[in-house]
C-alpha positions in Angstrom: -28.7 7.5 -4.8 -30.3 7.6 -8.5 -31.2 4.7 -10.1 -29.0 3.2 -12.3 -31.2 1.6 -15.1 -31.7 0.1 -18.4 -35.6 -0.3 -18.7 -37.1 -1.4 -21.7 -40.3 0.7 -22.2 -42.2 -1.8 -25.2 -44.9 0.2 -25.8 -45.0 4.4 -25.8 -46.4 4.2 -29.3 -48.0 7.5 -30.8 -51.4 8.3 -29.7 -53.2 8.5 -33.6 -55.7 11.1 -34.4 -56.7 11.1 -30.2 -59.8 12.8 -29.9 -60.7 14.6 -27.1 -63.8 13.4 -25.7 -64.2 16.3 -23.3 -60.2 16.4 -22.3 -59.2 20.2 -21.6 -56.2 22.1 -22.7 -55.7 23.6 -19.6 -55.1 21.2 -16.8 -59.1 20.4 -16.0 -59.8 24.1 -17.4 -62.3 23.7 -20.3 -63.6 20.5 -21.7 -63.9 21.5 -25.7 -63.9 18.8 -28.2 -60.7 18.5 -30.0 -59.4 16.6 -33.0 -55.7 17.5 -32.1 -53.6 15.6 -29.9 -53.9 18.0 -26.5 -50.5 19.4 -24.6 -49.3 19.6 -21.4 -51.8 21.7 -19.3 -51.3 25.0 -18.5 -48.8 25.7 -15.6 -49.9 25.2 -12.0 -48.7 28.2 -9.5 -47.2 28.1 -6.0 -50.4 29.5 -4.4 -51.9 27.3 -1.5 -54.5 24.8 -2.4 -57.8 25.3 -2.3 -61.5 24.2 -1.9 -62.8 20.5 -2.3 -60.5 17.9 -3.3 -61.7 14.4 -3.7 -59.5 11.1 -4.6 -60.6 8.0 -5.7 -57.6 5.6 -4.8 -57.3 1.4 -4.1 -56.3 -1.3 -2.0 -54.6 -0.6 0.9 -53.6 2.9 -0.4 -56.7 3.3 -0.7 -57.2 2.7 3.1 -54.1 4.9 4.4 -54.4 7.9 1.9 -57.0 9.7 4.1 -55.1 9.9 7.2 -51.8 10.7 5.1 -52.8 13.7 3.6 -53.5 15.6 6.7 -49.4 16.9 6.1 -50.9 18.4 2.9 -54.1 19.9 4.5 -51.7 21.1 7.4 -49.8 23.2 4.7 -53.2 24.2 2.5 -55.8 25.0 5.4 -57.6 26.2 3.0 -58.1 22.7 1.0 -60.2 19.6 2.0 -59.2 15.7 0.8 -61.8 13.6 0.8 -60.8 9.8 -0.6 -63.0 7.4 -1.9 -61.8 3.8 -1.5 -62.4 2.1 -4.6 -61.9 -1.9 -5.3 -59.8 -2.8 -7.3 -62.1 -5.0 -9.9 -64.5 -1.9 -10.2 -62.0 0.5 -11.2 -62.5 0.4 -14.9 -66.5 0.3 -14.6 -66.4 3.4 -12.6 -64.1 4.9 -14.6 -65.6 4.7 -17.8 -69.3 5.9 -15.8 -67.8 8.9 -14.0 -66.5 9.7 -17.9 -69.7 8.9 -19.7 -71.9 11.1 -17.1 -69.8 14.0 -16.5 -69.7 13.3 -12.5 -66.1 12.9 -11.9 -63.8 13.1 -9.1 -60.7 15.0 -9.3 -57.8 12.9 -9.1 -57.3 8.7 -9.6 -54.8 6.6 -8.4 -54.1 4.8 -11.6 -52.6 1.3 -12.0 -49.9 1.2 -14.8 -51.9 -1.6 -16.6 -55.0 1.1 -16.7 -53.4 4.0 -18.1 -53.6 3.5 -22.1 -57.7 2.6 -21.5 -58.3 5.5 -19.6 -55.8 7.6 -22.4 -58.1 6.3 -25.0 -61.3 7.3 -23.5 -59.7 10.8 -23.2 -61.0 10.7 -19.5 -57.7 12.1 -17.9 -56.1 15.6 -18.4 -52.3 16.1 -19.7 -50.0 16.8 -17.0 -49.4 20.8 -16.4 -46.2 22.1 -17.5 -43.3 21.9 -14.9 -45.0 20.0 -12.2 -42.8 17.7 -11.8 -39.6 16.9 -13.8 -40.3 13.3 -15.5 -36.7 13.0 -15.5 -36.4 12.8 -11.8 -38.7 9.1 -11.6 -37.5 5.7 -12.7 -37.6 5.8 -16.0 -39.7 2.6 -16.6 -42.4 4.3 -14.6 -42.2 7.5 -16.2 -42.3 6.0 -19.7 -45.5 4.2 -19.2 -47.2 7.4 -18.4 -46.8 8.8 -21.7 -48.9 8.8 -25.1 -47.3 10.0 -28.0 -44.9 12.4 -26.1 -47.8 13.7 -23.5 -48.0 12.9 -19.8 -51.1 11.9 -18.5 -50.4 11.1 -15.2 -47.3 11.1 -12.1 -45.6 8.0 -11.1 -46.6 7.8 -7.4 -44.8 4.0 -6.6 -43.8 1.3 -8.1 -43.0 -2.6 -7.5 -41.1 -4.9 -9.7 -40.6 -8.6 -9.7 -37.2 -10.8 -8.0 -36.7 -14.0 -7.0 -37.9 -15.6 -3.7 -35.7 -18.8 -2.4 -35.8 -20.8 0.9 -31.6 -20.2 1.6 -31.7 -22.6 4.4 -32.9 -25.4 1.7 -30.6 -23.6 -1.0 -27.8 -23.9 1.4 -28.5 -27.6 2.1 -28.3 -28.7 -1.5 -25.3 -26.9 -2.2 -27.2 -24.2 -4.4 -26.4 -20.7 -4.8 -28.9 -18.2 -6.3 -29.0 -18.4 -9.9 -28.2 -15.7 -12.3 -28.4 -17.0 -15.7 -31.4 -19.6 -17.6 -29.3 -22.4 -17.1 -28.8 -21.7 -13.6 -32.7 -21.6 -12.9 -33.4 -24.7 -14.2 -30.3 -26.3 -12.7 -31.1 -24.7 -9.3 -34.5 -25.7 -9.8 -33.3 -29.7 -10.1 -31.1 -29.4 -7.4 -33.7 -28.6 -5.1 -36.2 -31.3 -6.0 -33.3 -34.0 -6.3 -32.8 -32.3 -2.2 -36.3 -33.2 -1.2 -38.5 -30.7 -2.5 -41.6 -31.8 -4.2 -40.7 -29.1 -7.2 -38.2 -26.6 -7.7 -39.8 -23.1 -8.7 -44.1 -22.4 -8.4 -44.5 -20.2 -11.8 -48.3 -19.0 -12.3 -50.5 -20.3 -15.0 -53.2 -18.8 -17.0 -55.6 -15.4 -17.2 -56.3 -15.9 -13.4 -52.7 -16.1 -12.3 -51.3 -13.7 -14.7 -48.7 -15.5 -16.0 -48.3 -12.7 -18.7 -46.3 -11.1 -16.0 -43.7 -13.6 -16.1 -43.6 -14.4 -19.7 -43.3 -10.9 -21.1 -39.8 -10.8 -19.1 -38.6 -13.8 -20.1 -39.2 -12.4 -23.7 -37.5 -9.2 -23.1 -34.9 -11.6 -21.5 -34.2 -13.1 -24.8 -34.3 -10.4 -26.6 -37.5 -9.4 -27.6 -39.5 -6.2 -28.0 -43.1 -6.6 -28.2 -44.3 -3.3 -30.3 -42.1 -1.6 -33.1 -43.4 1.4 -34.8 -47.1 0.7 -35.3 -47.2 -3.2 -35.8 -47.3 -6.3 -32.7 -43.5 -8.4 -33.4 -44.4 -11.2 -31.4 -44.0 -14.4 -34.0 -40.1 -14.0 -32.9 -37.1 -16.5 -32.1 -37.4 -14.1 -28.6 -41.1 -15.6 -28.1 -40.4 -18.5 -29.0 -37.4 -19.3 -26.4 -39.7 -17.5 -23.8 -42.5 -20.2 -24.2 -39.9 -23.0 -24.4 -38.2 -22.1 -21.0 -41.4 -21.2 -19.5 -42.8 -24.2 -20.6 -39.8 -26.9 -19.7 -40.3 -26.3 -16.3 -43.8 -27.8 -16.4 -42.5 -30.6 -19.0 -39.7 -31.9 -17.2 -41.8 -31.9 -13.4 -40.1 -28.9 -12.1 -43.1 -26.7 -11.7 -46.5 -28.0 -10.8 -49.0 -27.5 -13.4 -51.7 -26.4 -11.0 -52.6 -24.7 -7.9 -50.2 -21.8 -8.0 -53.0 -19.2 -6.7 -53.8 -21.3 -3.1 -50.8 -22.8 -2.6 -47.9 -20.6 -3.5 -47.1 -19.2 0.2 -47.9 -22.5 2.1 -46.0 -24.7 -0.3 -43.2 -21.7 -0.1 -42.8 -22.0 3.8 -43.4 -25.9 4.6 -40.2 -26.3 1.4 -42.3 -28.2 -1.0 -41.8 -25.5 -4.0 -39.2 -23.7 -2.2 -38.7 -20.9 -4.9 -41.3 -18.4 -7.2 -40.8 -14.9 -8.9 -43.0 -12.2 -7.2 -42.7 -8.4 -5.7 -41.9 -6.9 -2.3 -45.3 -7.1 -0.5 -44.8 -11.2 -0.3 -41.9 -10.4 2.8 -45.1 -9.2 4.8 -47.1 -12.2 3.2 -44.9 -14.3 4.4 -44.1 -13.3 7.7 -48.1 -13.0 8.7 -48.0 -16.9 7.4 -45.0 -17.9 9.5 -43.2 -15.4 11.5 -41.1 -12.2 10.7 -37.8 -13.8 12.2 -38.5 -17.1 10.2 -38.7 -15.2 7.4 -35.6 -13.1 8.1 -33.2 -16.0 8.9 -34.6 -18.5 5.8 -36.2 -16.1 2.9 -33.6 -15.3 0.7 -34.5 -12.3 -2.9 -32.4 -12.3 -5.9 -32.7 -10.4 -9.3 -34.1 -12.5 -11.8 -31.9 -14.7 -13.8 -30.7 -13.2 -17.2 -31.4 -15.0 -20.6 -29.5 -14.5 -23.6 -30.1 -10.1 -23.9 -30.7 -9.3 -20.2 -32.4 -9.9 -16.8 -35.5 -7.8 -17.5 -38.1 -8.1 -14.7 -41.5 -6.9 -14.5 -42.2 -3.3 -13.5 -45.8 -2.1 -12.1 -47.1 0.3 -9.5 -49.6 2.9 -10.1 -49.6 6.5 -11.3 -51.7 9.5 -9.9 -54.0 11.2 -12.8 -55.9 13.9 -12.9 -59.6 13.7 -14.6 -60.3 16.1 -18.0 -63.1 17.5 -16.1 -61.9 17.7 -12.6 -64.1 20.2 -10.7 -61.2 20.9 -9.2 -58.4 20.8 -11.0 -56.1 23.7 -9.7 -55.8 21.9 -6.2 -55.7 18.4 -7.7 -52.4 19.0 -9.4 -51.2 20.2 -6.2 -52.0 17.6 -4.8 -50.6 15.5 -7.1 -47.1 17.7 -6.8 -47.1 17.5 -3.4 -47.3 13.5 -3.1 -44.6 13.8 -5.6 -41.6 15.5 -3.2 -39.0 13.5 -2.2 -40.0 14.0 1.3 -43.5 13.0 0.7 -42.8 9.4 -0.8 -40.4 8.5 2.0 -43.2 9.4 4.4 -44.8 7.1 2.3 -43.0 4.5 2.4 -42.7 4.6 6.1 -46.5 4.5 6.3 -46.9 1.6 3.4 -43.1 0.1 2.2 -44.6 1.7 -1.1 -41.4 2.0 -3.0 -40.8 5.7 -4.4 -41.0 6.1 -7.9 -38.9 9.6 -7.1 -35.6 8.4 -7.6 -34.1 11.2 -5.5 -36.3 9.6 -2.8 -34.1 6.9 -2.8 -31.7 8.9 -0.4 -33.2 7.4 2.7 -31.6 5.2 5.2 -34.4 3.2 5.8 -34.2 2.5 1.8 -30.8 1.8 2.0 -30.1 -0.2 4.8 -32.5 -2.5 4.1 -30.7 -5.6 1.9 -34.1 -6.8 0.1 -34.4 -2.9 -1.0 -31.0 -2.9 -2.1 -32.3 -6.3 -4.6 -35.5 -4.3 -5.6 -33.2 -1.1 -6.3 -30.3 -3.3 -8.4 -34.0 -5.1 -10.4 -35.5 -1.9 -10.8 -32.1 -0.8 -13.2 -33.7 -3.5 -15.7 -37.3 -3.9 -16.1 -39.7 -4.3 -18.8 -43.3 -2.6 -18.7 -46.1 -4.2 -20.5 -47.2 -2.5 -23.4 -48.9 1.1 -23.2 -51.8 0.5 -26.0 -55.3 -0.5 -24.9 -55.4 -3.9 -26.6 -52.6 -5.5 -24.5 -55.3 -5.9 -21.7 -57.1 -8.4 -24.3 -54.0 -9.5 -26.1 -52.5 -10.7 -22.8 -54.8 -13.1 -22.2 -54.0 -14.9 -25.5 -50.4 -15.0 -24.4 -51.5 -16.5 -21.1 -54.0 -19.4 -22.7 -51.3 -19.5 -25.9 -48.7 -20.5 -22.7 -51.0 -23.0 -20.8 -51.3 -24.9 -23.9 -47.3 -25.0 -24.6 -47.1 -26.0 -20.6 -49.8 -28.8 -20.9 -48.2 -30.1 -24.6 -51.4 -29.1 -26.3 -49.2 -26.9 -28.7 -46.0 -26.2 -29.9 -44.0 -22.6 -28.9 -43.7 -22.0 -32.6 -47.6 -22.3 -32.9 -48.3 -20.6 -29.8 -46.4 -17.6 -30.8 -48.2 -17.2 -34.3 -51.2 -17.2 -32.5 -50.7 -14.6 -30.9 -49.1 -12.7 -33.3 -52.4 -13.6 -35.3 -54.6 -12.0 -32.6 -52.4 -8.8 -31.7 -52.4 -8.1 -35.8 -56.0 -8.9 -35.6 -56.7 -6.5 -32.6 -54.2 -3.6 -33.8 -52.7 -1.4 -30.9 -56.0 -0.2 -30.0 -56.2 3.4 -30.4 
């Protein structure tokens, strides 16, 4: 099954006057200054791989790469992966070191909110003509891999964002999942004026993130976050975002702190019986409680839809090859081979990483499984966060702008200026 899908992509801006900084032309091959925007990399042949390949990957990826690419050493005897786990906080540092010093690795597992600070350094290499057909990934994915019409990396997986609720408590109050704004908040009452202590945990602050709920509420109402070259985030769209996220701290449906330790426990004892997060929480869950608990009381949902659409958040990470890779020939095979259809259901078997192949989707233990099925039906409409450097920074002034609105410090209407203020003060970054 493809995809079906309607995702937003709200920032592939152009790349401007992009040097080089030691990126090659040629998939790895040549590191030559250049003021012009570089093209895809030279083609990569069908010839076994080759020689040393070394990864630097995360988390628990990270930790089950190594054994999972024996299938691709089986088939290239002549190659050898070695994987560097990485963590995650220390990605950027090392990054930007390996860069600066010329001692890279050859491929980086890249997560999606890295990819336009590692574009701008010029660190990573384009992606080789006909690797992989762009086409062929979910298209929220694919789109935040690209600067200015230029690939730099390969989806590899990707997560997105649905609704968690306790259906035995749903059930008790009469509730049904809601699918529109005025369903949230009404489901949310119902479930407080049933016993719980609040009705839907929503995270606050830089720590938290909470710029991963807001920027889908503002897509929800309408709102795109970059057009052409300037930040359009002084809108109607932002300001309904910060109202709705706020009212659920004003009228004592969501607790103002605590989100962070408490979310699971307060989840599975029914005190805040409801929260917005992605697919890894089912195991979360079940290692809290137990894996039948959670099947016969956890309930998913898409998010609810405001006034334009039910955009939810899409992430996951990419695979990117380095400018400079010592071995760059056998690093985009790599890369290729993690990409086959075959490869990310393997994957998923070994992870319940969800394919960002959409022909991988044509997998039984995909589609029998009813909170895949949710995650499929989300994934049709996300929104991605914006693919210019300064939304890392810019983010953070959305997330303090929306404490204050939640804590009645300031008004939506002033929140939103501010940040409009800072993201005109900051530019797009490049």
């Amino acid at each position: 099954m493809i995809l079906g899908r309607k995702a937003v992509a709200v920032g592939v801006v152009g790349l401007l006057a992009l040097t080089a900084c030691g990126r090659g032309d040629g998939g790895g091959e040549g590191n030559e200054a250049s003021t012009a925007r570089p093209a895809a990399g030279a083609s990569v042949n069908d010839d076994p791989a080759a020689g040393d390949i070394t990864v630097w990957a995360m988390g628990e990826e990270g930790e089950r790469l190594p054994d999972f690419v024996d299938g691709f050493t089986q088939a290239n005897p002549e190659a050898e992966v070695t994987v560097t786990t990485i963590p995650w906080g220390d990605v950027m540092t090392k990054f930007q070191t390996a860069v600066a010093a010329g001692t890279v690795p050859d491929v980086i597992m890249i997560g999606s909110s890295f990819m336009p600070t590692m574009v701008a350094t010029g660190g990573l290499a384009p992606v080789p003509e006909g690797l992989v057909d762009m086409g062929d990934f979910v298209e929220g994915a694919a789109d935040s891999t690209v600067a200015d019409g230029v690939a730099y990396g390969v989806p590899w997986y990707v997560e997105t964002r649905v609704l968690y609720y306790r259906a035995d408590l749903a059930q008790q109050a009469g509730l049904e999942a809601p699918k529109t704004w005025d369903e949230l908040t009404a489901f949310a009452q119902g479930l407080v004026g049933n016993g719980a202590d609040y009705g839907l945990q929503l995270p606050m602050g830089d720590a938290e993130d909470s710029s991963q709920v807001i920027l889908p509420f503002f897509s929800q109402a309408g709102g795109v976050a970059v057009e052409g070259e300037e930040w359009t985030l002084d809108t109607d769209a932002m300001v309904s975002a910060l109202e709705f996220y706020g009212s659920f701290f004003a009228d004592g449906l969501s607790p103002l702190s605590g989100y962070g330790d408490t979310q699971s426990n307060a989840f599975i004892d029914g005190t805040i019986p409801t929260f917005i997060s992605g697919p890894w929480m089912i195991n979360v869950l079940g290692d809290l409680a137990d894996p039948e608990w959670v099947e016969e009381n956890v309930e998913t949902a898409v998010v609810p839809a405001g006034s334009a659409n039910n955009d939810s958040y899409i992430g996951g990470a990419h695979l990117g090859v380095f400018a400079d890779a010592p071995n760059a020939d056998g690093a985009w095979k790599l890369v290729r081979w993690l990409s086959q259809p075959e490869t990310q259901q393997a994957w998923f078997d070994t992870t319940n990483g969800l394919p960002a192949l959409t022909t991988a989707w044509d997998y039984e233990p995909l589609q029998s499984n009813r909170r895949i099925a949710v995650l499929e039906e989300q994934l049709a409409n996300t929104i991605a966060p914006p693919t210019v450097p300064s939304w890392d920074e810019l983010s953070a002034t959305l997330e303090t702008e929306a404490e204050k609105v939640a804590n009645g410090v300031v008004t939506p209407q002033e929140a939103a200026a501010t940040i409009q203020a800072k993201g005109e003060a900051l530019g797009l970054g490049w």
